[in-house]
C-alpha positions as CSV (number, residue, x, y, z in Angstrom):
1,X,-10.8,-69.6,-36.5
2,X,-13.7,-67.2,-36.0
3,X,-16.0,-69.5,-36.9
4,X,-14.6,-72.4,-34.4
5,X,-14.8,-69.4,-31.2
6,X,-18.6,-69.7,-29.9
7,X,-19.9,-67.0,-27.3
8,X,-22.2,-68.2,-24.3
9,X,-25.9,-68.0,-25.7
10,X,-27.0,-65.1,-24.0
11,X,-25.1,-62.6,-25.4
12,X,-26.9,-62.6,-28.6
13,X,-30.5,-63.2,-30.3
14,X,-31.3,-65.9,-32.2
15,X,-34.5,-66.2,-34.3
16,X,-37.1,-68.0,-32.8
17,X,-37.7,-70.0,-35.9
18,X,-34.4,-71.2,-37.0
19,X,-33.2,-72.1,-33.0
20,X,-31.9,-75.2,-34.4
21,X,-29.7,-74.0,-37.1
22,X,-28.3,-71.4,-33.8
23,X,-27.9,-74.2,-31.4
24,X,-25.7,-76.2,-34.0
25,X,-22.0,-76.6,-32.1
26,X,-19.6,-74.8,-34.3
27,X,-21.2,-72.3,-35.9
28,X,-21.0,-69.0,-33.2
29,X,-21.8,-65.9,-34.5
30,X,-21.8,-66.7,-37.4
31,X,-24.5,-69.2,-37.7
32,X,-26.6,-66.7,-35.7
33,X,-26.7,-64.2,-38.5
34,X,-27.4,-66.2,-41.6
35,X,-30.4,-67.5,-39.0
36,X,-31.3,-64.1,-39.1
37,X,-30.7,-63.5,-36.1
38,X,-29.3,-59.8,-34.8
39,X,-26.1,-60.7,-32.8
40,X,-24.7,-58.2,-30.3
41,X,-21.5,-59.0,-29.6
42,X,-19.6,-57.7,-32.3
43,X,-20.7,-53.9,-31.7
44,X,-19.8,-54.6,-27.6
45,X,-16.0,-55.9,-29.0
46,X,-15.6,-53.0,-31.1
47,X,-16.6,-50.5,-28.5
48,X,-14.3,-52.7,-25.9
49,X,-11.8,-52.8,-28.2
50,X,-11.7,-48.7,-28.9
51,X,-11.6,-47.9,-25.0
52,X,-8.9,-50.8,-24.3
53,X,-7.1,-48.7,-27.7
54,X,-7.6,-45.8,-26.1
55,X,-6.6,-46.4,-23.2
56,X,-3.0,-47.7,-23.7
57,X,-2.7,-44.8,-25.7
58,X,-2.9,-42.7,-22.6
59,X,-1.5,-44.8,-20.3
60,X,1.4,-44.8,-22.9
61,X,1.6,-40.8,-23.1
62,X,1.3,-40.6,-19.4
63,X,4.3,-42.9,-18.6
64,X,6.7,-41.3,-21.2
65,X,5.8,-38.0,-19.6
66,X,6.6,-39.5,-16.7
67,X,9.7,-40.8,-17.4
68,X,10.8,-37.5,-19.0
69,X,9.6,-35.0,-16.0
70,X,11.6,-37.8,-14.0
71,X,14.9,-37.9,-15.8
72,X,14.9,-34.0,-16.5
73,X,14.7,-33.8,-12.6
74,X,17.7,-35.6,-12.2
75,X,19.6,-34.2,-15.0
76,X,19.6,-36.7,-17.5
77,X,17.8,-35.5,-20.4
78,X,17.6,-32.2,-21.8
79,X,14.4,-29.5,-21.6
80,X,13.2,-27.4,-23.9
81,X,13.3,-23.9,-22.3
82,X,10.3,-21.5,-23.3
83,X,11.7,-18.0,-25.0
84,X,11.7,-15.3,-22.1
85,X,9.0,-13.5,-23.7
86,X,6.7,-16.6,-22.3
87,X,8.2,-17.0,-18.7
88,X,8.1,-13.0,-18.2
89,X,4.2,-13.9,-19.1
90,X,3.9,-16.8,-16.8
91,X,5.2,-15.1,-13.9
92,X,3.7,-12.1,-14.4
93,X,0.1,-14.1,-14.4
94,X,1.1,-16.1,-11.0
95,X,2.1,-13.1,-9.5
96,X,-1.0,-11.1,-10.3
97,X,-3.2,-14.4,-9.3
98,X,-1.1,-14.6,-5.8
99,X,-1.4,-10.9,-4.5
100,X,-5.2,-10.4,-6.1
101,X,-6.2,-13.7,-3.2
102,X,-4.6,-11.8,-0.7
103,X,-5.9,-8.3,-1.4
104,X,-9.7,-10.5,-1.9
105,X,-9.0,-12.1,1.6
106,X,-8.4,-9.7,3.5
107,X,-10.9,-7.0,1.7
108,X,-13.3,-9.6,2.9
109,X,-12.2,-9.7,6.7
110,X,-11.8,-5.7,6.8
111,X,-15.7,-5.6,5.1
112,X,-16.5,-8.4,7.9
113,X,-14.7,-9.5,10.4
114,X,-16.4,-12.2,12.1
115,X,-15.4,-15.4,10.2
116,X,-18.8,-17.3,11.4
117,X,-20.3,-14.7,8.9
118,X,-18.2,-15.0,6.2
119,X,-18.6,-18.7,6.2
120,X,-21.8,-18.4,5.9
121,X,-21.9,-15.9,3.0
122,X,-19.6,-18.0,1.7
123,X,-21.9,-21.5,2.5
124,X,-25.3,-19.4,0.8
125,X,-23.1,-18.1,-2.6
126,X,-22.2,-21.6,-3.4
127,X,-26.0,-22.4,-2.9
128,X,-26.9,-19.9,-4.9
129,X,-29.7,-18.5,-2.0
130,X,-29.0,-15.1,-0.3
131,X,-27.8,-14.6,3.0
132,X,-30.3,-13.9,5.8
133,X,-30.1,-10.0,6.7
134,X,-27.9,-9.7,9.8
135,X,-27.8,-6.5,12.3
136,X,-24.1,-4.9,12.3
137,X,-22.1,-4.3,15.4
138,X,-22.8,-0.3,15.3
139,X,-26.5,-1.1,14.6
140,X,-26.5,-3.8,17.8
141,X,-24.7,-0.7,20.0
142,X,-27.0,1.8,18.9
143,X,-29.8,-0.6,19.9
144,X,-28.6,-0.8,23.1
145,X,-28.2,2.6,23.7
146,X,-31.1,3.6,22.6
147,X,-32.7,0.9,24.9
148,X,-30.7,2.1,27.9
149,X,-31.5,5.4,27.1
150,X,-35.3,4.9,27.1
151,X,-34.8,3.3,30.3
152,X,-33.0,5.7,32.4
153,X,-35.4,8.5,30.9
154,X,-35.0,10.4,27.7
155,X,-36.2,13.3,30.1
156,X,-32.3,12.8,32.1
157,X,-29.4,14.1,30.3
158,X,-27.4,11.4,30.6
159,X,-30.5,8.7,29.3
160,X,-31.1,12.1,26.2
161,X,-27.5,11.8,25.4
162,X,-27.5,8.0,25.1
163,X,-30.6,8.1,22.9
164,X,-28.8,10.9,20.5
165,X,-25.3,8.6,20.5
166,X,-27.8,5.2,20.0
167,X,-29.4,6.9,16.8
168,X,-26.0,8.0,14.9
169,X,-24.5,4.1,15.8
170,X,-28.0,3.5,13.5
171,X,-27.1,5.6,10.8
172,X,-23.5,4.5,11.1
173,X,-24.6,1.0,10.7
174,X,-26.8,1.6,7.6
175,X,-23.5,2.9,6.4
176,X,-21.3,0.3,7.0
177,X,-24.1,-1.8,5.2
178,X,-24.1,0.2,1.8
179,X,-20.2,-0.1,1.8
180,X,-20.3,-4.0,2.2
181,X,-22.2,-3.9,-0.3
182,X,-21.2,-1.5,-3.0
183,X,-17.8,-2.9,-2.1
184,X,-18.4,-6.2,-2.7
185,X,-20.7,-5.6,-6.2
186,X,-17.5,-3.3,-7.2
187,X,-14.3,-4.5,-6.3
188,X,-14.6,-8.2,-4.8
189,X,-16.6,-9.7,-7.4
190,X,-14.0,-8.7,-10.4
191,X,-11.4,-10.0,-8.0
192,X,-13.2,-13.3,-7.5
193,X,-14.7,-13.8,-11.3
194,X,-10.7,-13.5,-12.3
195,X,-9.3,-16.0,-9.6
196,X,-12.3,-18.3,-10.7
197,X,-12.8,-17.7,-14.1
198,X,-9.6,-16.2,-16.3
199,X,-6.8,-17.4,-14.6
200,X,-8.6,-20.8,-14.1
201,X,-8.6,-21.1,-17.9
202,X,-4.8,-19.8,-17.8
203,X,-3.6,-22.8,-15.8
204,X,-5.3,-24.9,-18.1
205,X,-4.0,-23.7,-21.2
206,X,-0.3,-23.8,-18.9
207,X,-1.0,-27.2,-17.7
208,X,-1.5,-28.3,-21.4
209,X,1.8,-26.6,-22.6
210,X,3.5,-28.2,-19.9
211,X,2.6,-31.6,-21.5
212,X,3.3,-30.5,-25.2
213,X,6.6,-29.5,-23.9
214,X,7.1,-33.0,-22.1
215,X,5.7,-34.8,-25.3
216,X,8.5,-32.6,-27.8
217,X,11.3,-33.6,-25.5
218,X,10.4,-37.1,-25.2
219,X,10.3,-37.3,-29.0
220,X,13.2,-35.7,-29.3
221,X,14.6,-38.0,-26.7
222,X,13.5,-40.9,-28.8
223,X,14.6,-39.9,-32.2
224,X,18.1,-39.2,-30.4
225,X,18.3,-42.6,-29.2
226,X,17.2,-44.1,-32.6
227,X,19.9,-42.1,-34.4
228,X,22.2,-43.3,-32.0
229,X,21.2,-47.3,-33.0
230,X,21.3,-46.8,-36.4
231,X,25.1,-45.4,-36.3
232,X,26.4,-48.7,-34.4
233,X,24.3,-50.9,-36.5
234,X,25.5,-49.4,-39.6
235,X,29.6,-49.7,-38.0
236,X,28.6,-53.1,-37.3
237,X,27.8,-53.7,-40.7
238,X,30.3,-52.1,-42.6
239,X,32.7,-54.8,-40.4
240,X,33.8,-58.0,-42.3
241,X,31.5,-60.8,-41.1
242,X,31.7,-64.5,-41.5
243,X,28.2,-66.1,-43.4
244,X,25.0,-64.8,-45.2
245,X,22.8,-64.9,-42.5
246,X,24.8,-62.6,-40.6
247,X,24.9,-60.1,-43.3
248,X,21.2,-61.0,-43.8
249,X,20.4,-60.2,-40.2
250,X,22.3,-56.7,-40.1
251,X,20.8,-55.9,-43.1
252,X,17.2,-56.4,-41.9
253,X,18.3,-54.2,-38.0
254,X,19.4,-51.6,-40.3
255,X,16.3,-51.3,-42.3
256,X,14.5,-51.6,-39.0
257,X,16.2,-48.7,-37.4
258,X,15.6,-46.4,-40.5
259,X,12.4,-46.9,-40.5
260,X,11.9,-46.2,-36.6
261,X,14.3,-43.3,-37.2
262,X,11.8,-41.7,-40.2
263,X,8.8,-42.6,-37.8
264,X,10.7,-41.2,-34.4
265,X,11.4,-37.6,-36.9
266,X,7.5,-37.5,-38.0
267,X,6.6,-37.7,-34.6
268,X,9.2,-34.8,-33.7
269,X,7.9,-32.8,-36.6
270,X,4.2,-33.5,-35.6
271,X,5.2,-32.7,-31.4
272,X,6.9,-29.6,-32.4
273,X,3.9,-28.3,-34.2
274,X,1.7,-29.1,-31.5
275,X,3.8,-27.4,-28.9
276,X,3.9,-24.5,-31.1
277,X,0.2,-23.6,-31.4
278,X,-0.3,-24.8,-27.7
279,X,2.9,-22.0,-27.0
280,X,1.1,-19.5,-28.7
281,X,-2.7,-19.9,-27.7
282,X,-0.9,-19.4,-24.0
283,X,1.1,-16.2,-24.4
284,X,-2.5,-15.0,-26.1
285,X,-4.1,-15.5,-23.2
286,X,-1.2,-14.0,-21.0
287,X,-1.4,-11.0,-22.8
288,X,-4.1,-10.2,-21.6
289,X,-3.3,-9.5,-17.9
290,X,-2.4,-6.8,-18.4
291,X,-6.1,-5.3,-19.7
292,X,-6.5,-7.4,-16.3
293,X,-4.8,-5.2,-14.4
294,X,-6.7,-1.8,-15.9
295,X,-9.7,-3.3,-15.5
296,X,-9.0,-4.0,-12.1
297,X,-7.5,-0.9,-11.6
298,X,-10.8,0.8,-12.0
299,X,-12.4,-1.1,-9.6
300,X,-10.1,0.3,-6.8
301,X,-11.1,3.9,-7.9
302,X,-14.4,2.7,-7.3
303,X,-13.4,1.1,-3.9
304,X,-12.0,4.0,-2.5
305,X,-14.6,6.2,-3.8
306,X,-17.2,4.1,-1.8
307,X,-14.3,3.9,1.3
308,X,-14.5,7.7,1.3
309,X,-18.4,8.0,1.3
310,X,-18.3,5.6,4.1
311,X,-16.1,8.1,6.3
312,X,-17.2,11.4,4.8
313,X,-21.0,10.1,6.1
314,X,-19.5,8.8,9.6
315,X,-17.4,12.0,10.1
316,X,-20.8,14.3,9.2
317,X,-23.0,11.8,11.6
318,X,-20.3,12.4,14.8
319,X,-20.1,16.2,13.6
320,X,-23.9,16.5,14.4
321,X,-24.2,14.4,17.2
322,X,-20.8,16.6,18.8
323,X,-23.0,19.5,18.3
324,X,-26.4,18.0,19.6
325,X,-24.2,17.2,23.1
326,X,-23.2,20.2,23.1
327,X,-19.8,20.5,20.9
328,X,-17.4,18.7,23.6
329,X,-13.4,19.2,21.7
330,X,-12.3,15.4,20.0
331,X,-9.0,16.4,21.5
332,X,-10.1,15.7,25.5
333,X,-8.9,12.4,27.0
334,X,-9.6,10.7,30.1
335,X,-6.4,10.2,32.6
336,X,-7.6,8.8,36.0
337,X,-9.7,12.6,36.6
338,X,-6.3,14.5,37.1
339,X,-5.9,18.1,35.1
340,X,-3.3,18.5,33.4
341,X,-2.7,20.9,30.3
342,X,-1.1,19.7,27.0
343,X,1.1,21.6,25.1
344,X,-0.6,23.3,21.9
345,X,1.9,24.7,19.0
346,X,1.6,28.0,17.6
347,X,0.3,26.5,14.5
348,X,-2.8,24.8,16.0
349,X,-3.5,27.6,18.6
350,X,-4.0,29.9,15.4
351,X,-6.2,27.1,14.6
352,X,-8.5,26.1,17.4
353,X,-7.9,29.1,18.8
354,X,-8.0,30.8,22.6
355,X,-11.7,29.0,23.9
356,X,-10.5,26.2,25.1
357,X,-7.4,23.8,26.0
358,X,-6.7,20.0,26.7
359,X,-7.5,18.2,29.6
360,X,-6.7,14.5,30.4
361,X,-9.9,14.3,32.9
362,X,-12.1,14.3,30.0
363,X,-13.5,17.4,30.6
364,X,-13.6,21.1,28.5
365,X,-12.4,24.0,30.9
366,X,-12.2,27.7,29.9
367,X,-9.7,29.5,28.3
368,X,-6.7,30.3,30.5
369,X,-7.4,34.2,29.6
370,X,-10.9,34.3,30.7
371,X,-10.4,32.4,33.9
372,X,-7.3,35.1,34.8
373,X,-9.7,37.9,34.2
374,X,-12.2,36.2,35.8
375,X,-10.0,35.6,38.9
376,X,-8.0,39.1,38.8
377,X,-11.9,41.0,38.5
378,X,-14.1,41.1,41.1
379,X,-17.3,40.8,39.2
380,X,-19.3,37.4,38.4
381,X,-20.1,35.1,35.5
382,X,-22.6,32.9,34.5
383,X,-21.7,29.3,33.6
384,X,-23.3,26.3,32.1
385,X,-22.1,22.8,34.0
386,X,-20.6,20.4,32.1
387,X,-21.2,17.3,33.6
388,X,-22.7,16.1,37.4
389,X,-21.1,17.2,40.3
390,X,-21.7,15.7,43.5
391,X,-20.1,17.5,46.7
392,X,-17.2,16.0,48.6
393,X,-18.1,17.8,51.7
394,X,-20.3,20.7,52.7
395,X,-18.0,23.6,51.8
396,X,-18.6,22.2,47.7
397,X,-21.4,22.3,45.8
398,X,-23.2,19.4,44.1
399,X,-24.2,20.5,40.0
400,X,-26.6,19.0,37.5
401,X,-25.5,18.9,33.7
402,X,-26.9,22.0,31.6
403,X,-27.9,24.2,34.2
404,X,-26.7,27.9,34.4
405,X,-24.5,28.8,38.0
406,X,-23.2,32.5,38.8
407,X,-19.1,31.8,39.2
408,X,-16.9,34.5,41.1
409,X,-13.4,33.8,42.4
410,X,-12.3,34.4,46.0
411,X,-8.9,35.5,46.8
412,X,-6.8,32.8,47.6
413,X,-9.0,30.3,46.4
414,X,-7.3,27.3,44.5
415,X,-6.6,28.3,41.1
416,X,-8.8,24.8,40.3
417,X,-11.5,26.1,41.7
418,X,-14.4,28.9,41.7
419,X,-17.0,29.8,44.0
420,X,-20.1,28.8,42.5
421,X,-23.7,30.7,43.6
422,X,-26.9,28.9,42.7
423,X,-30.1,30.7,44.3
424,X,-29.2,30.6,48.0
425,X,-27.1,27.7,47.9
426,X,-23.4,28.5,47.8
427,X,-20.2,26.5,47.4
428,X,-17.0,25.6,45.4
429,X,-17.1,23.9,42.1
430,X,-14.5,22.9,40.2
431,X,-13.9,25.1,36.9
432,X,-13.2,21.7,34.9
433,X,-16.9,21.0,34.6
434,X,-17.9,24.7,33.3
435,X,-18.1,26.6,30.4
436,X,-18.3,30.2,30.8
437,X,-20.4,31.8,29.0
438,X,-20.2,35.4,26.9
């Protein structure tokens, strides 16, 4: 039969001397190789015939895992439950994988919050090219400032002040950089190398058990059902039946169904093994989550390590620059310019003590002690001005910031108010923009 099946001519050689004895009807591939010719199609059928094999093979193992994840859906065949050891692994690993993306994410928006620029980070990692060096928002405002301040006239106290205030958003900013940075080097890259490298390999390995597990059943499905045959053929048999070819016939199904039921328990036996070692290369690898989480442990030490170099640097940059404009109190807030005093415990008087008190205009006033003595005594004092002052009317007096006035209270003056002496010039100023000095 092989001999009568001829392939078109061009799918093998044929010497160039011996054509004829090639060309002969009949002979095929055969002819072509006692020509001496080197035939290829053999090799190509073998190869064809090992991926059409192969193929089958997997469609086949696909579609009875298909049909046992179906039926154990709907409750008609039975699933082999892992030992509680395994699931207290499994969930364990999801929910370590699950809360490490959030704490990742939002680490990431907290480092940077404009999502434009973590796209891009993200765009240049996966290109393996750095990112282009980008200013920060306290290193843009500190720009600014120090631009408005050159502007107005570092001479002017308010254009000196916006200079000093520029500079520490700088120095802020080259902060904020290093902690980006040593927070990302730290803390986000374990976080990342275990969502994209050990718990990739852990859904693997949990993806193949799955399909061990789905193989065991379905071959203890099968061997269930072949048992199951072989008990009614054998009743059948054992049942008085008319003729020999009956009998002949029952014998031959019952042989048949042994045999399937001895092949359908080596597969069991062979499926069992195989989920076995699968089952146990898994919990292995689940086991270890829990070095996971020490390792990861240690990188939020260093985290909040570099979290509180960030803040101890900010708080000693606005500690200087409080004292370089002259030490105004953190506690002042601004309430529409109307004085009012808030109440100070006992505890945090002992604390800040009697040399100065909150105002919601924004501004530091003196110490209710030293303005009663001021206002009971007849004498003067000197006093630097806060801020600028500019006169409502001709009975006030305009001020400048950091100059020095003589203050003396009149009797029945208002108790917001002093009477403020500057060479000749003479007029009322209000006590919320002094500090009086020693």
């Amino acid at each position: 039969a092989a001999v009568g099946l001829a392939p078109p001519p061009s799918t093998y050689h044929v010497c160039p001397r011996r054509s004829s004895l090639a060309s002969r009807p009949g002979r095929g591939v055969s002819a072509s190789l006692l020509a001496g010719g080197s035939a290829r199609l053999p090799p190509r059928m073998n190869i064809m015939d090992f991926n059409v094999k192969k193929l089958a093979a997997d469609a086949g193992t696909f579609l009875s895992r298909a049909v046992q994840f179906t039926e154990e859906k709907l409750g008609q065949a039975e699933k082999t439950e892992l030992d509680a050891h395994l699931e207290n692994l499994l969930s364990k690993a999801e929910c370590t994988k699950v809360w490490t993306e959030k704490i990742m994410k939002q680490t990431e928006v907290l480092l940077q919050p404009n999502p434009n620029a973590r796209i891009e980070e993200f765009v240049y990692e996966k290109l393996d090219r750095k990112a282009p060096s980008r200013i920060n928002n306290p290193e843009l405002l500190g720009q600014y400032m120090i631009d408005a301040g050159t502007e107005f006239g570092p001479g002017t106290a308010y254009g000196n002040a916006l200079i000093k205030c520029g500079e520490t958003q700088k120095r802020i900013g080259t902060a904020d950089r290093e902690l980006i940075q040593t927070s990302a080097l730290n803390f986000l890259t374990p976080l990342r190398n275990f969502i994209e490298g050990d718990y990739k390999t852990i859904a693997k390995e949990r993806k193949l058990l799955q399909n061990k597990r789905l193989d065991l059943d379905a071959a203890k499905t099968r061997l269930k059902k072949a048992k199951a045959a072989e008990t009614r053929a054998s009743q059948l048999n054992s049942a008085r039946l008319e003729g020999d070819n009956i009998m002949v016939n029952f014998s031959y199904m019952l042989n048949f169904l042994h045999v399937k039921w001895l092949k359908s328990e080596q597969e069991l036996r062979i499926t069992q093994s195989e989920f076995d070692r699968q089952a146990e290369i898994t919990r292995l690898l689940l086991e270890g989550i829990s070095s996971t989480h020490a390792h990861h442990l240690r990188c939020l030490n260093d985290f909040v390590e570099a979290q509180m170099t960030y803040y101890a640097q900010c708080y000693q940059y606005m500690l200087d620059l409080q004292k370089q404009l002259g030490s105004f109190p953190s506690n002042y807030q601004s309430n529409n310019n109307q004085t009012s005093v808030t109440p100070i415990s006992s505890a945090s008087s002992n604390v800040i003590g009697s040399s100065a008190l909150t105002s919601t205009s924004g501004l530091v006033i003196t110490s209710p002690s030293n303005l009663i003595d001021l206002k009971e005594s007849s004498g003067s004092r000197k006093a630097r001005v806060l801020y600028d002052y500019d006169a409502a009317n001709s009975s006030e007096l305009s001020l400048l910031a950091d100059e020095v006035i003589t203050v003396f209270s009149v009797v029945g003056m208002d108790s917001d108010w002093l009477m403020g002496e500057r060479g000749n010039q003479k007029g009322r100023v209000p006590i919320t923009y002094l500090e009086l000095l020693n």
